[in-house]
SEVOBA-65262 format. One line per field, with one value per residue (C-alpha): residue number from 1; x, y, z. Coordinates in steps of 0.001 Angstrom, whole numbers, plus 500000, padded with zeros to 6 digits. Example, Ala and Ser with C-alpha at 12.3 -4.5 7.8 and 13.67 -1.06 7.14 Angstrom:
BEGIN
seq = 1	2 .
east = 512300	513670 .
north = 495500	498940 .
up = 507800	507140 .
//
This chain:
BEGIN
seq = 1	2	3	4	5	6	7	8	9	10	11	12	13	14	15	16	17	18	19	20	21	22	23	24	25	26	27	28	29	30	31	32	33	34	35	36	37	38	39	40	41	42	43	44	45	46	47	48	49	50	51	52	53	54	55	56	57	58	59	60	61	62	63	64	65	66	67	68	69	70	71	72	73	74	75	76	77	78	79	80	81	82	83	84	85	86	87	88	89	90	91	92	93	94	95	96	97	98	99	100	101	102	103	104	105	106	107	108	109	110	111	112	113	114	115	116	117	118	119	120	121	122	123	124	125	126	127	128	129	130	131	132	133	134	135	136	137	138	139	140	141	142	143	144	145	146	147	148	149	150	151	152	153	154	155	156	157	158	159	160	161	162	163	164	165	166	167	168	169	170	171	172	173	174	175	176	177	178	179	180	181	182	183	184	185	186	187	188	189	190	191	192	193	194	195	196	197	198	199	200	201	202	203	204	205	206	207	208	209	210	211	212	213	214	215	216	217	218	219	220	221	222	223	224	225	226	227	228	229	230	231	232	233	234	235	236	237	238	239	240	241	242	243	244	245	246	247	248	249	250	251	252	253	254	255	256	257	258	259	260	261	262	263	264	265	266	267	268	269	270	271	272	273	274	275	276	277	278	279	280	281	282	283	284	285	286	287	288	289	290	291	292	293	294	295	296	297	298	299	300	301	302	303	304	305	306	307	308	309	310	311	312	313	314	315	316	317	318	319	320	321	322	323	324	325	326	327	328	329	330	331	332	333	334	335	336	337	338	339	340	341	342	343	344	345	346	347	348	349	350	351	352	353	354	355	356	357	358	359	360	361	362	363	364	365	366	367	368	369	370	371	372	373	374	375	376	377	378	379	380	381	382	383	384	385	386	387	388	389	390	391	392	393	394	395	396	397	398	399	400	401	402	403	404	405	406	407	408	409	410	411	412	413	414	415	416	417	418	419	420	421	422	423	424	425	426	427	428	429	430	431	432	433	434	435	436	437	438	439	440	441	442	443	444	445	446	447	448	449	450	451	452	453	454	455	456	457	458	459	460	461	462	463	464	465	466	467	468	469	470	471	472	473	474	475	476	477	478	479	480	481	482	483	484	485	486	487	488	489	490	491	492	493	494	495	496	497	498	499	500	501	502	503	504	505	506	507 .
east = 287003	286721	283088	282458	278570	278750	275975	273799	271576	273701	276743	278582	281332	283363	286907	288806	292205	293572	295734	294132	291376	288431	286817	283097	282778	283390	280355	278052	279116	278666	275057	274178	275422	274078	270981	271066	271983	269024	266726	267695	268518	272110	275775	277230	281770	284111	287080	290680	292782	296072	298382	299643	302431	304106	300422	299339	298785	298622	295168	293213	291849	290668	289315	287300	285560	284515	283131	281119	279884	278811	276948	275400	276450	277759	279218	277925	282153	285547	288683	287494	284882	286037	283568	283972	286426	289052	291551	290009	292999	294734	298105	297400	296587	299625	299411	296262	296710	300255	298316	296356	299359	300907	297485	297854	301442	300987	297783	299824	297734	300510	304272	307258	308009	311354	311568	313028	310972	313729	312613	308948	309016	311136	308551	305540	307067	307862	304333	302904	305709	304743	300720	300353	297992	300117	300328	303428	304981	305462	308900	309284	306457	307796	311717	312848	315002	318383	316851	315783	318648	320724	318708	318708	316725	316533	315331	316575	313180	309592	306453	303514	301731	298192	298639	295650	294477	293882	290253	289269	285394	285295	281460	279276	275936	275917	273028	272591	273424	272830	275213	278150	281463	284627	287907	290569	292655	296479	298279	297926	300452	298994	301834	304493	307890	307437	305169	301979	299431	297771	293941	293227	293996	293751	290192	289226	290390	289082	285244	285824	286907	284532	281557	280842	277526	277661	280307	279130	281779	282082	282186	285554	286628	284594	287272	288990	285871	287014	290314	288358	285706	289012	290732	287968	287721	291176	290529	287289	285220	281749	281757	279541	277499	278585	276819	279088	277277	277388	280199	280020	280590	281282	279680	281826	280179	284222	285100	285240	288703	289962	292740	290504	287512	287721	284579	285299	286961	284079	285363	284670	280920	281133	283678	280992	278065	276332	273700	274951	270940	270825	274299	273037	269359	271811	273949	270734	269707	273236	271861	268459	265270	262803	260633	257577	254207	251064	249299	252075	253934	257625	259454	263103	263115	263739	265459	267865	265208	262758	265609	266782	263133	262367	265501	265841	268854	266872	265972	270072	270318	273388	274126	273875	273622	275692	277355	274931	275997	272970	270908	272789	272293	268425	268030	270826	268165	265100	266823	268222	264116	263122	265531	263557	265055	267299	269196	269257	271074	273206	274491	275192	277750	280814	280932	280388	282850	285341	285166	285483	281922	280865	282785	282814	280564	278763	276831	273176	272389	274395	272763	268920	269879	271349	268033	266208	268652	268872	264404	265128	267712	266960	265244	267512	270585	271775	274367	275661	278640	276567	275193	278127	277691	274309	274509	277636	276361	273681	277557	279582	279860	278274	281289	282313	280485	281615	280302	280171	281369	278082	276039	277980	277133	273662	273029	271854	270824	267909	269286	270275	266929	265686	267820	266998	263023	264063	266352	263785	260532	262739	263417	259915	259007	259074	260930	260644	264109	263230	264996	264670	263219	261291	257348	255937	258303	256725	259771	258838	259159	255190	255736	258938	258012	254683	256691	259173	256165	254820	257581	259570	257530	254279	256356	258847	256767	259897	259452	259692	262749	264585	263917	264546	267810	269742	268512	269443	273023	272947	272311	273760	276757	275309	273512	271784	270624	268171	264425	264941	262258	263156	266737	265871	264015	266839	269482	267258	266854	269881	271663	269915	270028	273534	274149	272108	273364	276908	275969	274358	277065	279563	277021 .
north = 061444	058674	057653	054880	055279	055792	054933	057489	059885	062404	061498	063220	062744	063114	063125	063653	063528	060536	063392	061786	061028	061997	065094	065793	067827	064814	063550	066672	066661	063080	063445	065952	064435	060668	062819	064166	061158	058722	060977	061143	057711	058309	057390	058898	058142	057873	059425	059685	062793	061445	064207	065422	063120	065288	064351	061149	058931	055147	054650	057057	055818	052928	055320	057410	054112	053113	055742	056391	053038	053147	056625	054669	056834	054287	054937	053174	053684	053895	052342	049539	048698	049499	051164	051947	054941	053573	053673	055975	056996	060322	058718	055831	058540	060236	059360	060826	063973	064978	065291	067635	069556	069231	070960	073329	074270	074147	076602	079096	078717	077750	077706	076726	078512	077661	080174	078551	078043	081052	083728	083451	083549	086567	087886	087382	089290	092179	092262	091951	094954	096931	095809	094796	091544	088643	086688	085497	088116	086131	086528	083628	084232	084080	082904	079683	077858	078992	082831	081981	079788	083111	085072	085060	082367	080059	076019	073414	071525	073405	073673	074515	077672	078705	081957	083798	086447	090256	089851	086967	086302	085358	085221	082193	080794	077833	076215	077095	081227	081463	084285	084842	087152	085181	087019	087150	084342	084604	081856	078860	076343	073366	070882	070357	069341	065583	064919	064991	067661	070181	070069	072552	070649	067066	068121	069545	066369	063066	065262	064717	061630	060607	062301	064164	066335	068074	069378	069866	071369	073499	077763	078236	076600	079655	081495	078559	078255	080577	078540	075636	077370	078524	075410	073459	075696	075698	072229	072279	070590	070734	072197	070137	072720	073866	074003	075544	074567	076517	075604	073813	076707	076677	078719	081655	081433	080277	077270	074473	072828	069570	071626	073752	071051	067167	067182	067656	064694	062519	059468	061357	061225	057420	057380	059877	057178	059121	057177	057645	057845	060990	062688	061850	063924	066546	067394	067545	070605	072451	073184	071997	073298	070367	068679	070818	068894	068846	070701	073367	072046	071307	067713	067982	064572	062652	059513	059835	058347	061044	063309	062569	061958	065729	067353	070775	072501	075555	074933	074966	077803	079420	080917	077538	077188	076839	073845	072973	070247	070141	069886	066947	065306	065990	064351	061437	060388	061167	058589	055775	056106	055027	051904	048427	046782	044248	046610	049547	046483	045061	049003	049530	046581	047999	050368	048150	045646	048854	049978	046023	045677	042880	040917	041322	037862	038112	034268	033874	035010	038187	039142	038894	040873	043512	043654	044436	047085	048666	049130	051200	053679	053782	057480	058599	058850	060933	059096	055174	056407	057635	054221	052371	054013	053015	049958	048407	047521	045085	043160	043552	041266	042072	042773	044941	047509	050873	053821	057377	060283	061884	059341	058736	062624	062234	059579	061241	060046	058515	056063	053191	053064	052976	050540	048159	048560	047511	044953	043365	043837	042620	039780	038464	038507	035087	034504	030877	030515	031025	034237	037471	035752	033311	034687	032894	034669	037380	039315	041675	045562	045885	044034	045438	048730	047972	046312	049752	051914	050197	049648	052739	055629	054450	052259	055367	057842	058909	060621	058582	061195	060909	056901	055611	057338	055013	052007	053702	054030	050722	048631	051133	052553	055877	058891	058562	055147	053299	052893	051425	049163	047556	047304	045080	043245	042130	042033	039273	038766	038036	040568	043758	042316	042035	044741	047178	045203	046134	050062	049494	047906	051062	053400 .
up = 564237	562116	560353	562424	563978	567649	570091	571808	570745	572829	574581	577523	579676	583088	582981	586357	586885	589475	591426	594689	596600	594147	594255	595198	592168	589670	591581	590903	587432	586291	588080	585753	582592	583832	584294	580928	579046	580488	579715	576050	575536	575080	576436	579968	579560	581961	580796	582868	582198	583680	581856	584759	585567	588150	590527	589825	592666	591416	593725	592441	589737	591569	594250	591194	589706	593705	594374	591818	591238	594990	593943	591333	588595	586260	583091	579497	578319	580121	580580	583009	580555	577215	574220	570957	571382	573361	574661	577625	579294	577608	578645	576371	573549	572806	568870	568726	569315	567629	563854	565481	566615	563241	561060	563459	563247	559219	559777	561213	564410	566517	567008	568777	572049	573070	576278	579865	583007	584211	581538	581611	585562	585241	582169	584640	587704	585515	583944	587582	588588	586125	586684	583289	582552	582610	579558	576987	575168	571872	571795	569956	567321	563739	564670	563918	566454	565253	565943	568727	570427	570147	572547	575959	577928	575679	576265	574225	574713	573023	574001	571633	571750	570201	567940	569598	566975	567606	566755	568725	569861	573164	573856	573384	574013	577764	577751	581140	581402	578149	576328	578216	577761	578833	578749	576075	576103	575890	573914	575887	575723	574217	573556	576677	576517	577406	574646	576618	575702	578174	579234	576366	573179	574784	576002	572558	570153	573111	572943	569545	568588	570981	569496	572798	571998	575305	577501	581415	583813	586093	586099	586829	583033	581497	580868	578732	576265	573506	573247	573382	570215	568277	568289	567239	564404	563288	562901	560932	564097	564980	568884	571490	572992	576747	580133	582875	586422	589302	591710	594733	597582	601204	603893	602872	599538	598229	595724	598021	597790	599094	600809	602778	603777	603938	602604	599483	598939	597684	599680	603152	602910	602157	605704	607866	606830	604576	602227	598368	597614	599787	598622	595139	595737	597833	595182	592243	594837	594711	591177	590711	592491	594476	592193	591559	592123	589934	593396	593393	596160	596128	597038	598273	598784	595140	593353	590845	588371	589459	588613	585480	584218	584723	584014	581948	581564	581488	585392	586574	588752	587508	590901	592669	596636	599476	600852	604118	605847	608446	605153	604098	607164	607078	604098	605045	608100	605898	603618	606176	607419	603890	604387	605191	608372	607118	604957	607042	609282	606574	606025	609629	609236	607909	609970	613230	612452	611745	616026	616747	617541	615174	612898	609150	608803	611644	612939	612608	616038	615853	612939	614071	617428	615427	613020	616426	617894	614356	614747	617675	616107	612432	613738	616137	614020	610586	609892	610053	611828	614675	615128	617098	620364	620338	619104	621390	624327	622635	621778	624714	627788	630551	632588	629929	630493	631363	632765	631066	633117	631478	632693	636054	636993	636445	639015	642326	646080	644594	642338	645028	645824	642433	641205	644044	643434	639471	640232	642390	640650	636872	639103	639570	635425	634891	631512	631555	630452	627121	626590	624592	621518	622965	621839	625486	626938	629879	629495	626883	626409	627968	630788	631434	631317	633234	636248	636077	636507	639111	640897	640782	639679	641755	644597	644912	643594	641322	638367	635462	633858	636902	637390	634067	634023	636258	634623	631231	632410	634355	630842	628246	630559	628898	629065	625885	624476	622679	624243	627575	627752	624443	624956	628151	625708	623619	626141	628065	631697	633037	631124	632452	636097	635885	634927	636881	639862	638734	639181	641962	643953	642863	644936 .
//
């Protein structure tokens, strides 16, 4: 790394790979560092491993930087925003790390292994015949390429290996389990034949030359830390220290994978209406306990702020938790509760104007009935996405309306006579023409509900569970809707007549 002073007190780093749609893990991770780094007045960098050229998707990169940013979890250095150690891409560093591959080669800590794809997939099979560990055989330690080119399975095209010694120490101290025994490495292929370096040595010289102090990732790269330890000290660098977090499991207590659950691509919780402010406090409690109070008690319920003002490494549980979904949602509606009207509203957009219901730029009028349907189901939903069903008929012509087989098979002898006692006693509220908005106006959720009562559960003497039903599916076209009483309110007058005279005449 070169002298130059870099800012931050401590800096740390995410780097995913833009092999497709973004992982929920890169999420959990830059949480922690972010975390981490505002606490200590330091840097949080966005780094893009994009070595693999046989998976790269062209998107995904655009995909990581959305959904992070709409996380909040924005980074002080990257390649969309440049910093002092650019570039940030590892494609766009190619010069950088051959030198490194060179001191090593002159060391004697690595060498040229010029075996084919053929002989080390027939070397592996044998060692798993045989039940041997699997690892290279070092057939090409010590030869130079004329030696080797007249043995069998030979490549015309190296790769570089690390010369693991006999000896080497494969424990070290994580911040987070403290001492920890990884297995012995085998001699990792560090340099490939297109020129691009693997994970381990590209890893090892970007934390450097980037002055990463700490390294957060997940469990499952334990194993690779004593390759990581001896290369930095074939090269004479000072290691960041390590904290390996507990991974992100699924009900079967297995690494969740993108393959096995959409959710954990980090882009489906944005598409099910989850609130980033409640994934963000979810995923602090996949490793983190609630906040502990100054009374003893404990707070599930926290901001990032509140978060990264209290964080200790030495409070990670190492074992982590399971992946509850139902949880998620508790805290999603706990959250969307904590929203004020207008934008609990404004985030119930997108996702109306995606089923048709409103446009993208809604008029004036449009948007103030929506603020008073969103009142009424800001606590009956977990999600935005649940919202649409709810929210529709409040946008739909009257004559548009259609009725739910649900809803249809609840309707029994009794509802032709309570929908004619409504549709005559809605009839006298006199609404002076004013409509729904119009503060004069006698047709309000009160009187409407007072005039029901009256009408159908005194007039009829109908219980009010079994007389507000009709009239539910009469305006909504549903079972389940938002208050009755207040949904008359906003659809006005001549809305709710019309349409509870449409049910009536089907019965």
């Amino acid at each position: 790394m070169s002298e130059k002073k870099l800012p931050g007190a401590v800096r740390l780093r995410v780097a995913p790979s833009p092999t497709g749609d973004p992982h929920v893990g890169t999420a959990y991770m830059s949480m922690f560092d972010l975390a981490f780094a505002r606490q200590r007045g330091g840097r949080f960098i966005l780094r893009i491993e994009d070595t693999d050229r046989a998976r790269l998707q062209a998107d995904s990169e655009d995909q990581i930087y959305d959904t992070l940013r709409w996380l909040g979890l924005t980074w002080d250095e990257g390649p969309d925003v440049g910093g002092p150690c650019a570039p940030y891409r590892q494609s766009e560093r190619l010069e950088t790390y051959r030198p490194y591959v060179e001191r090593l080669l002159a060391g004697g800590h690595a060498y040229h292994c010029w075996c084919s794809p053929e002989r080390l997939t027939a070397m592996r099979e044998e060692q798993q015949r045989r039940k041997q560990p699997t690892g290279y055989d070092r057939l090409c330690v010590g030869k130079t390429r004329e030696e080797r080119a007249a043995l069998p399975g030979f490549s015309e095209h190296p790769v570089v290996r690390m010369r693991i010694p006999d000896d080497v120490q494969t424990s070290f101290v994580d911040l987070i389990a403290g001492r920890i025994d990884a297995p012995m490495p085998d001699d990792q292929v560090i340099l490939k034949t297109d020129g691009f370096p693997t994970y381990h040595l590209a890893v090892v010289v970007d934390d450097h030359e980037m002055g990463i102090t700490h390294v957060v990732r997940g469990q499952e790269w334990i194993s690779s830390t004593p390759k990581h330890l001896l290369l930095y000290r074939w090269l004479g660098l000072t290691p960041p220290a390590f904290a390996h977090m507990p991974l992100l499991r699924d009900e079967k207590k297995a690494k969740i994978s993108k393959r096995k659950s959409p959710w954990a691509r980090l882009t489906w919780f944005r598409e099910q209406g989850y609130l980033p402010e409640a994934l963000v406090n979810f995923l602090a409690l996949q490793g983190y306990p609630p906040i502990l109070e100054a009374d003893g008690s404990e707070r599930e319920v926290f901001t990032f702020d509140e978060f990264a003002e209290r964080f200790d490494w030495a409070k990670v549980n190492p074992a982590g938790s399971m992946f509850n979904l139902d949880k998620l949602d508790w805290l999603n509606g706990v959250w969307m509760r904590e929203l004020d009207l207008g934008d609990f509203a404004s985030r119930l957009l997108p996702f109306l104007a995606a089923e048709g219901i409103l446009p993208p730029n809604p008029s004036l009028g449009e948007l103030a009935r929506l603020k008073l349907v969103a009142e009424l189901i800001q606590t009956r939903i977990a999600k935005l996405t649940e919202a649409a069903p709810l929210v529709a008929p409040f946008f739909m012509g009257d004559d548009m309306i259609v009725i739910a087989d649900d809803a249809r098979g609840q309707l029994d002898a009794q509802s032709p006579a309570v929908l004619d006692a409504a549709i005559k006693a809605l009839g006298d509220i006199d609404d002076h023409g004013r409509g729904v908005l119009a503060s004069e106006s006698d047709w309000n959720a009160s009187t409407i509900e007072a005039a029901l009562r009256a009408a159908v559960v005194d007039g009829l003497g109908v219980k009010a569970r079994v007389a507000f039903g009709p009239l539910r599916t009469g305006v909504s076209g549903q079972r389940i809707s938002p208050p009755l009483f207040e949904s008359m309110e906003i659809l006005g007058k001549t809305s709710t007549l019309i349409r509870l005279a449409a049910l009536r005449s089907t019965l």
